[in-house]
TORLOTI-64992 format. One record per residue (C-alpha): residue number from 1; x, y, z. Coordinates in pm, 1 decimal. Example, Ala and Ser with C-alpha at 12.3 -4.5 7.8 and 13.67 -1.06 7.14 Angstrom:
2
num: 1&c1: 1230.0&c2: -450.0&c3: 780.0
num: 2&c1: 1367.0&c2: -106.0&c3: 714.0
REM end
This chain:
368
num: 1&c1: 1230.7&c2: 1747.1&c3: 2574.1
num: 2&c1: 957.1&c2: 1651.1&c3: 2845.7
num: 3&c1: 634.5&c2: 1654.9&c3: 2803.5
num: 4&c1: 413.2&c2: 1899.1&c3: 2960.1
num: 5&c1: 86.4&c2: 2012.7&c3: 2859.8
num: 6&c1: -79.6&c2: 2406.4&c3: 2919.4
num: 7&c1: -312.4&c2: 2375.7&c3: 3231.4
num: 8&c1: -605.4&c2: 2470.0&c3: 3031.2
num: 9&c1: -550.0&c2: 2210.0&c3: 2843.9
num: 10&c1: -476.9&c2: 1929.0&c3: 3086.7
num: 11&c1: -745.9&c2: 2076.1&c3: 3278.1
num: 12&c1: -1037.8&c2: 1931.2&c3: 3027.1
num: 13&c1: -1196.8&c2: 1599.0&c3: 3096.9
num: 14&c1: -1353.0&c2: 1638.2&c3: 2772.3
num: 15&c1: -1216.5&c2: 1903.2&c3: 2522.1
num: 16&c1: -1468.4&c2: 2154.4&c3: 2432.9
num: 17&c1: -1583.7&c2: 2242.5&c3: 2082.9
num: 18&c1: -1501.5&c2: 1953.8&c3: 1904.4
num: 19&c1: -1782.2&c2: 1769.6&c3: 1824.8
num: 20&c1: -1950.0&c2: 2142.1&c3: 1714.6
num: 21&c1: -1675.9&c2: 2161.6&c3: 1502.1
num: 22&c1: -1718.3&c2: 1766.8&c3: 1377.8
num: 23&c1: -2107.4&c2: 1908.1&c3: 1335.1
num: 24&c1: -2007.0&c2: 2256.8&c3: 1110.8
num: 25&c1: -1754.3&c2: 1953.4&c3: 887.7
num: 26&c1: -2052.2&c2: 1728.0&c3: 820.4
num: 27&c1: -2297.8&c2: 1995.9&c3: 709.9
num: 28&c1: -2048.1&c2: 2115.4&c3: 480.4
num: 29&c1: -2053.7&c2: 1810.3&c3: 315.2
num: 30&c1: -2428.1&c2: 1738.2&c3: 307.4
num: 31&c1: -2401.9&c2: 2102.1&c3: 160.5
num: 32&c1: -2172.1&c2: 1973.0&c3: -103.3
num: 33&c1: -2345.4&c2: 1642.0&c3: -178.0
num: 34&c1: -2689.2&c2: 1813.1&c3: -186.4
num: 35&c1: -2618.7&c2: 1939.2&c3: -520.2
num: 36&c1: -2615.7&c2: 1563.2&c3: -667.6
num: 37&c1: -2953.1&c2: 1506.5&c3: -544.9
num: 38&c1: -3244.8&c2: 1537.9&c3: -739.5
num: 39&c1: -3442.8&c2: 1830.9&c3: -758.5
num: 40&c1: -3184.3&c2: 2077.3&c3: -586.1
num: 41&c1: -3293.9&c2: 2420.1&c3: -735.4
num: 42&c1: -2945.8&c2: 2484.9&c3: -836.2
num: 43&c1: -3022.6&c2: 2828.3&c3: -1057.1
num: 44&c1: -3121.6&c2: 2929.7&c3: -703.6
num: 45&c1: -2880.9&c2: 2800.6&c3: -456.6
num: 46&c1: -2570.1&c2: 2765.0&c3: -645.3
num: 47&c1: -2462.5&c2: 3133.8&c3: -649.2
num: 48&c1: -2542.3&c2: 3167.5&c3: -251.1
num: 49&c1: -2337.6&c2: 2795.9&c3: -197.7
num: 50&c1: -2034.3&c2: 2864.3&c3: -373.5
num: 51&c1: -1908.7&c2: 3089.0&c3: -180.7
num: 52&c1: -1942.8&c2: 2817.7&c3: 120.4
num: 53&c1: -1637.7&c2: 2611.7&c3: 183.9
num: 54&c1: -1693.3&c2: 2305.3&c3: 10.0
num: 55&c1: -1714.5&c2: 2003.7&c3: 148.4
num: 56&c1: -1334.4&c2: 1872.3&c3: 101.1
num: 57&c1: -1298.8&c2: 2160.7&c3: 356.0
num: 58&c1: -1495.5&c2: 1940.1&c3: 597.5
num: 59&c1: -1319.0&c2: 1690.7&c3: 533.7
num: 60&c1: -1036.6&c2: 1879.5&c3: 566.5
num: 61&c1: -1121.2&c2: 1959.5&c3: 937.1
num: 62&c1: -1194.8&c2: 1575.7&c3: 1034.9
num: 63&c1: -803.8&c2: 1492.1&c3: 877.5
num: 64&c1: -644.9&c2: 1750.9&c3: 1096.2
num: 65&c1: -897.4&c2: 1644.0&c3: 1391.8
num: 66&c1: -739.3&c2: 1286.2&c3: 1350.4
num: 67&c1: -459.8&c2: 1329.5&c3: 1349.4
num: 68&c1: -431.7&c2: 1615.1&c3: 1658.3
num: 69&c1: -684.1&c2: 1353.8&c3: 1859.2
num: 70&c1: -452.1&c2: 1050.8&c3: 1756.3
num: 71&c1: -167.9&c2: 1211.0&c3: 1834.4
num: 72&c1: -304.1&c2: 1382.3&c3: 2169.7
num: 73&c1: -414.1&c2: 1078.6&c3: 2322.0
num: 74&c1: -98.0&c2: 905.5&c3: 2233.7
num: 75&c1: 119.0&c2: 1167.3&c3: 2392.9
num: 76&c1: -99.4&c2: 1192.0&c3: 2684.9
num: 77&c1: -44.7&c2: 772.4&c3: 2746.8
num: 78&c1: 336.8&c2: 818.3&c3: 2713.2
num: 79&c1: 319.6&c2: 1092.4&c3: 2975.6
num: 80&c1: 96.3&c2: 867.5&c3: 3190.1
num: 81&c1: 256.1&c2: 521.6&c3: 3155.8
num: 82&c1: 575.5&c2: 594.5&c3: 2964.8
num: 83&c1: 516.5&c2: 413.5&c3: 2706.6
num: 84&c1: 239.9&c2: 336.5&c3: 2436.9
num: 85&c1: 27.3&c2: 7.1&c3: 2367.6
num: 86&c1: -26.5&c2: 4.0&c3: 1992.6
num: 87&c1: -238.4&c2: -285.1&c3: 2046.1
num: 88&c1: -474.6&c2: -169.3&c3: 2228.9
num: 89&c1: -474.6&c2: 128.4&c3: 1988.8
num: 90&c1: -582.3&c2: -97.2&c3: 1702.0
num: 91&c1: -841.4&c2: -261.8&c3: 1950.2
num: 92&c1: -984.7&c2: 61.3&c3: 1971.2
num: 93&c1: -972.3&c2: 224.7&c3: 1615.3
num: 94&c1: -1101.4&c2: -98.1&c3: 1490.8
num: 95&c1: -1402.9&c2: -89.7&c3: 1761.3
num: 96&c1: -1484.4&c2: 268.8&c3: 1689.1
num: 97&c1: -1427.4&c2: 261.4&c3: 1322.5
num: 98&c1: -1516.9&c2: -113.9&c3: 1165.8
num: 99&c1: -1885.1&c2: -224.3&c3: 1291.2
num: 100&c1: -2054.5&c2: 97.7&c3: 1132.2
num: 101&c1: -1845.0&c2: 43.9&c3: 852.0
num: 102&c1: -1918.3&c2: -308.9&c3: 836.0
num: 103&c1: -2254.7&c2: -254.7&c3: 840.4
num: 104&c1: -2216.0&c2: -6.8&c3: 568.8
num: 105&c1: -2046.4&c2: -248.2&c3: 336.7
num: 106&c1: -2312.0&c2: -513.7&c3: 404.0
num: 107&c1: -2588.8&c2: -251.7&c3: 264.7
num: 108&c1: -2413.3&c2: -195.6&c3: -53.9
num: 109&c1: -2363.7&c2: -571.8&c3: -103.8
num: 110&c1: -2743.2&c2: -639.2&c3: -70.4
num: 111&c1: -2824.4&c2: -309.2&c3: -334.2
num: 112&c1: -2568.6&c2: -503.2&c3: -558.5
num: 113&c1: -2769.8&c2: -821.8&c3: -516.3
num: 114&c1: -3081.8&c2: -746.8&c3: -548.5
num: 115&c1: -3123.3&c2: -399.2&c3: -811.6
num: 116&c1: -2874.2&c2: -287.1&c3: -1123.7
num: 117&c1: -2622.9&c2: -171.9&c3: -860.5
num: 118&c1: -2233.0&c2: -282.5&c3: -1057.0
num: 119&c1: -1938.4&c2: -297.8&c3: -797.9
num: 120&c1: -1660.6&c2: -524.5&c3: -966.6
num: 121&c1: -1436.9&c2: -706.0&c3: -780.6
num: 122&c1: -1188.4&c2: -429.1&c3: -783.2
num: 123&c1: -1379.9&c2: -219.1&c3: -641.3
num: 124&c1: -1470.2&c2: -443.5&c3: -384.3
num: 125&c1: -1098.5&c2: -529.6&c3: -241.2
num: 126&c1: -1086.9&c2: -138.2&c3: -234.2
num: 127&c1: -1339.5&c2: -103.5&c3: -10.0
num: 128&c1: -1241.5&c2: -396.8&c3: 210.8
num: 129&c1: -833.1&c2: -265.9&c3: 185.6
num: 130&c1: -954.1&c2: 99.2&c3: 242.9
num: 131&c1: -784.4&c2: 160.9&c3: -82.5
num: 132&c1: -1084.8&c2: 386.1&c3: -249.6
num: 133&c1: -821.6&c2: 683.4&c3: -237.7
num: 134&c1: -594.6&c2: 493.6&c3: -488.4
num: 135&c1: -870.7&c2: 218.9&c3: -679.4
num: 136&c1: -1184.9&c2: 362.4&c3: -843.0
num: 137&c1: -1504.7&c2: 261.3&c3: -686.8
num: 138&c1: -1872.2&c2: 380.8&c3: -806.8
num: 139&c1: -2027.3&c2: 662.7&c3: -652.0
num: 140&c1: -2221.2&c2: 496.6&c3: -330.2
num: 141&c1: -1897.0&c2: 422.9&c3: -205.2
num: 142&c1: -1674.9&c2: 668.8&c3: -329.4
num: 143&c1: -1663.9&c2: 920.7&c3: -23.7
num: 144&c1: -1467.3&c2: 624.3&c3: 111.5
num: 145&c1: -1152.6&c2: 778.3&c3: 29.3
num: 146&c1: -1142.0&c2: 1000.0&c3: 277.0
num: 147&c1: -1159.7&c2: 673.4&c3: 531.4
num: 148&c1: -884.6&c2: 541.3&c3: 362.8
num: 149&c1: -676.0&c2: 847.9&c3: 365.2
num: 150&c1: -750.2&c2: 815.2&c3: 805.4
num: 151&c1: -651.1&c2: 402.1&c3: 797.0
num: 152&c1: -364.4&c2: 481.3&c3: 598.7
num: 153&c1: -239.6&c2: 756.2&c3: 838.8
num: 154&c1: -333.0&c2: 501.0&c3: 1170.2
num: 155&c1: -137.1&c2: 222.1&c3: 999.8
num: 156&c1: 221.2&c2: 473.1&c3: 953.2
num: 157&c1: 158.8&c2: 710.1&c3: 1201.5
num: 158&c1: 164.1&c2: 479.9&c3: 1518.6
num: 159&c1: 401.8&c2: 281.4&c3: 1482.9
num: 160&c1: 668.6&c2: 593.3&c3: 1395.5
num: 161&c1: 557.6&c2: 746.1&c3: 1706.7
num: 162&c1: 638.8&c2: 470.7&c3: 1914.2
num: 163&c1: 962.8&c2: 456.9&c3: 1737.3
num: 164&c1: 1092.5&c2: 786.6&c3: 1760.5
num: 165&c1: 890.3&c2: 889.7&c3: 2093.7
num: 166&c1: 905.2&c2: 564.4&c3: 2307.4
num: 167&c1: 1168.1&c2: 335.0&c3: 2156.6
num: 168&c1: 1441.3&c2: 625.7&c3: 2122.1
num: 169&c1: 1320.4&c2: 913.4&c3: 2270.7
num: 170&c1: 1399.1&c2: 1117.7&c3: 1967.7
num: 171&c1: 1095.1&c2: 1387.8&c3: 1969.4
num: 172&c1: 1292.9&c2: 1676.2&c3: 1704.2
num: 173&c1: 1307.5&c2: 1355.2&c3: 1474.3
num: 174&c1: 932.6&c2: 1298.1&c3: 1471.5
num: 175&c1: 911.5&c2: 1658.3&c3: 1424.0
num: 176&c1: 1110.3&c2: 1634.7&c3: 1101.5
num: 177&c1: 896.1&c2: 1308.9&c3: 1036.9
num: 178&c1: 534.3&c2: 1529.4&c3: 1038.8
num: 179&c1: 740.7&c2: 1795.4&c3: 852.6
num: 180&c1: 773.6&c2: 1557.9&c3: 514.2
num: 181&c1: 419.5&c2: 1593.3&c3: 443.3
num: 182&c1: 404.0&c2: 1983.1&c3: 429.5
num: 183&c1: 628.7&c2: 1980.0&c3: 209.2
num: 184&c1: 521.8&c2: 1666.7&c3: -35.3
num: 185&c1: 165.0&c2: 1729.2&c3: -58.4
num: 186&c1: 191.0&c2: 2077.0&c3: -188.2
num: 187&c1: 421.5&c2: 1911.5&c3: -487.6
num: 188&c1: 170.6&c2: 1595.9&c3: -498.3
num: 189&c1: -139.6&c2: 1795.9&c3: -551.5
num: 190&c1: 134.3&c2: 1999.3&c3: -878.5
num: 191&c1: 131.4&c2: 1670.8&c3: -1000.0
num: 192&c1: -231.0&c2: 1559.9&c3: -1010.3
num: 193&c1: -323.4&c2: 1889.1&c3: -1121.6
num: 194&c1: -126.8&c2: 1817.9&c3: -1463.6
num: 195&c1: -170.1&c2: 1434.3&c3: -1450.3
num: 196&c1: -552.3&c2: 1378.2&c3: -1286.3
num: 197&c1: -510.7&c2: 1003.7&c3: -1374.2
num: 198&c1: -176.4&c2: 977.2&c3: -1113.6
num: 199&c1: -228.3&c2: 653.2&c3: -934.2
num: 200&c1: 15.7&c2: 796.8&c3: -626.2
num: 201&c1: -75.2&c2: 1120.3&c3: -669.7
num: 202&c1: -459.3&c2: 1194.0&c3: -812.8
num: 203&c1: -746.6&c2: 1396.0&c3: -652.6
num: 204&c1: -849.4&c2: 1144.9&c3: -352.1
num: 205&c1: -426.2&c2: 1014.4&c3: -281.8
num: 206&c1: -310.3&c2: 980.1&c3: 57.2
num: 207&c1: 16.3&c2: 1152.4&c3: -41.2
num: 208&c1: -219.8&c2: 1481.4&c3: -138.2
num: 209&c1: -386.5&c2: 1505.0&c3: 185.6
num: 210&c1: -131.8&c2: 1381.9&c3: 452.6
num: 211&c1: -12.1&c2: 1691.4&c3: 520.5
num: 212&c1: -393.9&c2: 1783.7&c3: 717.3
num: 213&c1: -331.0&c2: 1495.6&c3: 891.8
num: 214&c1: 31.5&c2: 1583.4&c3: 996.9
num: 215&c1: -62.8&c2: 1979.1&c3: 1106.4
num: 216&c1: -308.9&c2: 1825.4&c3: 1365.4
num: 217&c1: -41.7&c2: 1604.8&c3: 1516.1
num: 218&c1: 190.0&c2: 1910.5&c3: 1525.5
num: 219&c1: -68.7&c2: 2077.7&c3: 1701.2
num: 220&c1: -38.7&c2: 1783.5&c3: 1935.9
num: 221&c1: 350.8&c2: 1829.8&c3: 1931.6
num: 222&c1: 334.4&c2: 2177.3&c3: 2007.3
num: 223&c1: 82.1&c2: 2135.3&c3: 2328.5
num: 224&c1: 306.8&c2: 1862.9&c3: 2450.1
num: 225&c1: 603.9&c2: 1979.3&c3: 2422.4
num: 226&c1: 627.4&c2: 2354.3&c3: 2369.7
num: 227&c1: 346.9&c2: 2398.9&c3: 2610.3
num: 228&c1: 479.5&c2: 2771.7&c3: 2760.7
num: 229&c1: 512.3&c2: 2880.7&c3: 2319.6
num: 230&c1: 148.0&c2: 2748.5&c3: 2277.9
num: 231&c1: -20.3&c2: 2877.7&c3: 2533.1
num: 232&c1: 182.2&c2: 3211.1&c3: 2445.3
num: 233&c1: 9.4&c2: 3187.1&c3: 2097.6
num: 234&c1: -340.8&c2: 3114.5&c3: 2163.8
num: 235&c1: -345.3&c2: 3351.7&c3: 2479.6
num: 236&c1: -348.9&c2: 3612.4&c3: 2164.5
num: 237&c1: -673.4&c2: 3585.8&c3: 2083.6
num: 238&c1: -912.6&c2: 3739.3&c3: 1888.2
num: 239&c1: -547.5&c2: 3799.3&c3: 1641.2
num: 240&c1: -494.0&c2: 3384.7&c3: 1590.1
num: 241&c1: -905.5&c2: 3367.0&c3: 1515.9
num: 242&c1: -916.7&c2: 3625.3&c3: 1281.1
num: 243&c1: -591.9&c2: 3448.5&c3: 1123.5
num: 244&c1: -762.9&c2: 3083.4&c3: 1145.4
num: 245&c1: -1028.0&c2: 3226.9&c3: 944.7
num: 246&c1: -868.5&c2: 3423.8&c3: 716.8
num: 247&c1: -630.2&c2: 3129.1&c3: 617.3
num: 248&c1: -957.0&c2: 2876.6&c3: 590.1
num: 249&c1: -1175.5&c2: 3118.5&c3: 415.0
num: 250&c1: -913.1&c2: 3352.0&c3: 169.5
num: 251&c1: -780.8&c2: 3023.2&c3: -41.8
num: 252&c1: -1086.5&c2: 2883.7&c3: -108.0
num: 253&c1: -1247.0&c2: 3259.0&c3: -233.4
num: 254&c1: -958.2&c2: 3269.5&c3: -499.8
num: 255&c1: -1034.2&c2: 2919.4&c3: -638.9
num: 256&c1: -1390.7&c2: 3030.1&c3: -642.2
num: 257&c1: -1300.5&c2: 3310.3&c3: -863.5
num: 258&c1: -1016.7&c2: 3130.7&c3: -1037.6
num: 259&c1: -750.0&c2: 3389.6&c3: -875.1
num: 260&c1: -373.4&c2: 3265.6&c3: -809.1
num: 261&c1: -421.8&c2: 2920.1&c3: -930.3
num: 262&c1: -45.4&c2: 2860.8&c3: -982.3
num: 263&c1: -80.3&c2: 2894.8&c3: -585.5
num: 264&c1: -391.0&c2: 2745.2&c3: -528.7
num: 265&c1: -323.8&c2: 2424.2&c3: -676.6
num: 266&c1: -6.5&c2: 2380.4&c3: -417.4
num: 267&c1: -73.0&c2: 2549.8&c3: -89.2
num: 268&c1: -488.4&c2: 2637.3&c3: -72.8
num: 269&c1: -535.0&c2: 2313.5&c3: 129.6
num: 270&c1: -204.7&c2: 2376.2&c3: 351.9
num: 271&c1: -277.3&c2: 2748.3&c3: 464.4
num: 272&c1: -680.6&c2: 2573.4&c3: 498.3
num: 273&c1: -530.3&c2: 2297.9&c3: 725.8
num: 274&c1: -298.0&c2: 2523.9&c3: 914.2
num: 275&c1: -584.2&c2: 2774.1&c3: 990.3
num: 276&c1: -763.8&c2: 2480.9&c3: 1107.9
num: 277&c1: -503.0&c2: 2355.4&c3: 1324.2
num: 278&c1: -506.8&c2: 2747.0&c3: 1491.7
num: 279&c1: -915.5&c2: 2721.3&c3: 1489.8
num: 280&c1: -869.1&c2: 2384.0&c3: 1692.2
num: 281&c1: -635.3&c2: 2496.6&c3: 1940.9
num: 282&c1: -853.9&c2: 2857.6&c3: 1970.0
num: 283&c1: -1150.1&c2: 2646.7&c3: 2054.3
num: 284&c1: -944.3&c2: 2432.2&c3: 2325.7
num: 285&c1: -779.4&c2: 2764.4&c3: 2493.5
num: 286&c1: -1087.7&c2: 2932.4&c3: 2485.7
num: 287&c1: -1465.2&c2: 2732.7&c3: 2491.8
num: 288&c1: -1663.3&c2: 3007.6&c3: 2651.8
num: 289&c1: -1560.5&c2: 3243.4&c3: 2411.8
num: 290&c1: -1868.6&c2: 3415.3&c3: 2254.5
num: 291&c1: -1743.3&c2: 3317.1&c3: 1915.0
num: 292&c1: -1704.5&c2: 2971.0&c3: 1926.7
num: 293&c1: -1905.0&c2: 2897.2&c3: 2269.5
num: 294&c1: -2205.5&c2: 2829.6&c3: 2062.0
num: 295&c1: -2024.1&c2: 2471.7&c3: 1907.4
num: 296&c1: -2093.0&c2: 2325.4&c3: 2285.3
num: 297&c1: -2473.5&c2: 2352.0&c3: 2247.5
num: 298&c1: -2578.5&c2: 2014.5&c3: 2283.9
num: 299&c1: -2771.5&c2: 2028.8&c3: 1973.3
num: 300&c1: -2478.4&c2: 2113.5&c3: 1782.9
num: 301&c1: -2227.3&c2: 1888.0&c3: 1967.3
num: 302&c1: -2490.1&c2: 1597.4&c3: 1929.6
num: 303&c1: -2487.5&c2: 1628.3&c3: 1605.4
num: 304&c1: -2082.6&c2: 1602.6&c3: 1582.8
num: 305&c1: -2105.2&c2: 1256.5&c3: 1797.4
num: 306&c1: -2368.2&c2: 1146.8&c3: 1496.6
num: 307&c1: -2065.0&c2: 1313.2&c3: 1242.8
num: 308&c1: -1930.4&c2: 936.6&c3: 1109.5
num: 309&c1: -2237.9&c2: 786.0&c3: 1100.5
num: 310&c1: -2367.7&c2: 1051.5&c3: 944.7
num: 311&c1: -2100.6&c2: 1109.8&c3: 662.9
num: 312&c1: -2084.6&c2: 693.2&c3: 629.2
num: 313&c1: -2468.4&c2: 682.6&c3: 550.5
num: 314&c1: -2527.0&c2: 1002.4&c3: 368.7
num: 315&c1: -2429.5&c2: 865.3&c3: 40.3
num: 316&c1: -2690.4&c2: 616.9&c3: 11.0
num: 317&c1: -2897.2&c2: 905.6&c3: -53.7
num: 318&c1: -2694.3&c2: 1089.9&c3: -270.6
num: 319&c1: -2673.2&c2: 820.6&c3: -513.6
num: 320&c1: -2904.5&c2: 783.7&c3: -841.7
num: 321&c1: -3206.4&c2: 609.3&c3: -706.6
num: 322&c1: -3168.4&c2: 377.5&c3: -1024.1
num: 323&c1: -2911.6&c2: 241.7&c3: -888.1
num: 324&c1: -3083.6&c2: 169.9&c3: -632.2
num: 325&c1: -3361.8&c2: 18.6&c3: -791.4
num: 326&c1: -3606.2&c2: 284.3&c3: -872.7
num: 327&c1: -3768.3&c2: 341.9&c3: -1139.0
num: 328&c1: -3852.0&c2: 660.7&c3: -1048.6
num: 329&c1: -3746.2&c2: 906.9&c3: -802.0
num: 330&c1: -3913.2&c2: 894.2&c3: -463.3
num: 331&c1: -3951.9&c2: 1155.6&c3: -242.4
num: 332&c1: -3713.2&c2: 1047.3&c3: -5.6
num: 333&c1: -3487.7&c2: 1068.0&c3: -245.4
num: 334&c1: -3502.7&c2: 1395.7&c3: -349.6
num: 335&c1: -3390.1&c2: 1794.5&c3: -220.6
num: 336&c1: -3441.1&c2: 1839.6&c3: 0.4
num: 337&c1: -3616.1&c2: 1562.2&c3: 189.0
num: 338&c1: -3312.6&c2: 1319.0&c3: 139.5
num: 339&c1: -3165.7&c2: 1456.3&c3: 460.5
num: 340&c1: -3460.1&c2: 1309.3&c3: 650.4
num: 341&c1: -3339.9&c2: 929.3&c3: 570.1
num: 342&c1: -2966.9&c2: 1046.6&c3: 608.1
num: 343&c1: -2987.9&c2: 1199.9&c3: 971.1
num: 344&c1: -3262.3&c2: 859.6&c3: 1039.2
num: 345&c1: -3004.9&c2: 620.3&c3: 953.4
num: 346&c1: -2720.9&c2: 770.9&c3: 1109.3
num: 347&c1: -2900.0&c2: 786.1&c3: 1429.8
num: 348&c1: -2997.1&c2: 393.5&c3: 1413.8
num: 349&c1: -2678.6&c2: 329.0&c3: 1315.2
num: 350&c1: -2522.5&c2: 524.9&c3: 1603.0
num: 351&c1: -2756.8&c2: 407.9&c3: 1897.8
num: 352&c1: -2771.4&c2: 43.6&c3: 1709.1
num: 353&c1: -2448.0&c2: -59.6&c3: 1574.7
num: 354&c1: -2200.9&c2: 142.9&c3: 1705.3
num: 355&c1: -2232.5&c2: 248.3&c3: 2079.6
num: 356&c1: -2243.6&c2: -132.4&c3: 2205.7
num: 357&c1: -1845.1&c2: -165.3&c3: 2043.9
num: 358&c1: -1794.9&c2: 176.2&c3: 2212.8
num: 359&c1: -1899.5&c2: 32.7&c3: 2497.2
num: 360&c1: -1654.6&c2: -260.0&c3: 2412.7
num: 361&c1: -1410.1&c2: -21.9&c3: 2361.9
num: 362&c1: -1403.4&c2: 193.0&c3: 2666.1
num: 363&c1: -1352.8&c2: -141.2&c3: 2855.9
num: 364&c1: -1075.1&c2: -381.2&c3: 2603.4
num: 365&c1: -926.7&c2: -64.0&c3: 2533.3
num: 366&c1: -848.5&c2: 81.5&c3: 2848.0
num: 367&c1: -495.2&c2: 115.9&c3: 2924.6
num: 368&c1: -547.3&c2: -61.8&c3: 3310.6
REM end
């Protein structure tokens, strides 16, 4: 099998829509987290934002981003060089992913020193491990998981690529590889559903959300290698949108109104992640598109660079300003002017901590 990409996708420098589409995942989670902050009117909004897809569905969209984006990049370096550094892959995940995170972590330490804040020692080696998805950790940290979940999948998927796709050449057996986790998860999440206290398998486990990760790298699989089938697909077009769509938006409307659950519980978050996987490569065959031309605005796009910052920082905010030392709410802390500090920090944290290591990163991890 030889690798060969569609034109219009080789043809991007940059590929379009994805940081609007980073931007539509992190609101949905603000969205979602809004409702723990004090003072959301939720008599008033709650009937409007259920029918929203809920923030695990933006999360859901930055899983099967990683793992297309991880696993484009990688196939695009063996078709350039031949071969793949992994070492310079860590030096850049860890550049990208660690100083924000870092900086993160040493917040939370100083709220634990200095106000009622409780993180035990567990919890702690958790966060350091990115284990959050398997060991409890209180609620400032708890949307860790879903970093874990991504440093789990760059610590397997990797090195299996360069084993089956640059060691021995075996693409149809990386195929079968990606293929494991469509069909685990569905049985994982059967599992937690009956047993929520699963260590291997409860709400936040890797092995119930692996499968978003693997339908973006088949989505990489199927650019590089079946790039004639591909482009055949997504040159139907408004047909695979309206499916995307209708596979994103149709499973979560039946859990809303507790329809189908014997097939909710196994397969709402695969048809969600494959209808994301068909959204991404919609977006990447066709940016000018009326319908989805509007996630290049810079507004929009900006905000999808500021995405990690954004969902690293929001939970500060989130959190019961006790815990934080209050002894009574303040304003900042409360719906809906808690998005003020989030978006603030995010933005320092962006333009402060984290673009110098990009900068570090675009030059140590550079394949020369």
């Amino acid at each position: 099998m030889t690798l060969q990409f569609p034109d219009k996708i080789a043809a991007h420098r940059r590929l379009p829509c994805l940081d609007g589409l980073r931007c539509l995942s992190v609101l949905l989670v603000l969205i979602a987290h809004s409702r723990d902050v004090i003072h959301y009117p939720a008599a008033k909004l709650d009937p409007l934002v259920r029918w929203i897809p809920p923030g695990t569905t933006g999360v859901q969209v930055f899983f099967v981003l990683s793992g297309f984006l991880i696993t484009f990049l990688l196939l695009k370096e063996k078709q350039k060089h031949g071969d793949v550094s992994l070492k310079l892959f860590y030096v850049r995940r860890a550049l990208r992913i660690l100083p924000a995170y870092v900086a993160f972590l040493i917040v939370v330490a100083i709220i634990q020193i200095t106000g009622p804040l409780e993180v035990n020692g567990s919890s702690w080696f958790a966060l350091v491990a990115y284990l959050v998805n398997f060991i409890h950790t209180p609620k400032i940290a708890e949307h860790v998981w879903s970093l874990s979940v991504e440093e789990q999948f760059y610590l397997l998927w990797p090195f299996l690529f360069w084993f089956f796709l640059v060691k021995n050449e075996r693409p149809m057996k990386a195929l079968i590889v990606l293929l494991i986790p469509v069909v685990v998860a569905p049985v994982g999440r059967v599992i937690g559903s009956r047993n929520p206290d699963s260590l291997l398998f409860n709400e936040f486990s890797f092995f119930n959300h692996f499968d978003s990760l693997a339908f973006g790298c088949l989505l990489a699989f199927l650019f590089g290698y079946r790039g004639l089938t591909s482009t055949a697909l997504f040159e139907k077009k408004w047909p695979v949108l309206i499916a995307s769509l209708a596979l994103i938006l149709i499973p979560h409307l039946l859990i809303v109104t507790s329809t189908a659950s014997a097939l909710t519980i196994p397969f709402a978050s695969t048809l969600s992640a494959l209808g994301i996987a068909l959204l991404i490569g919609f977006v990447l065959f066709h940016p000018g598109c009326f319908a989805v031309s509007w996630l290049n605005f810079k507004p929009i796009a900006l905000v999808g660079v500021w995405s990690y910052s954004i969902y690293l920082w929001q939970q500060l905010y989130c959190t019961n300003p006790a815990l934080l030392g209050f002894e009574s709410t303040p304003r900042f802390l409360a719906f809906p002017y808690w998005l003020v500090p989030v978006f603030a920090t995010a933005i320092a944290s962006y333009y402060l901590v984290e673009q110098p290591f990009l900068k570090l990163k675009n030059r140590w991890g550079a394949r020369k």
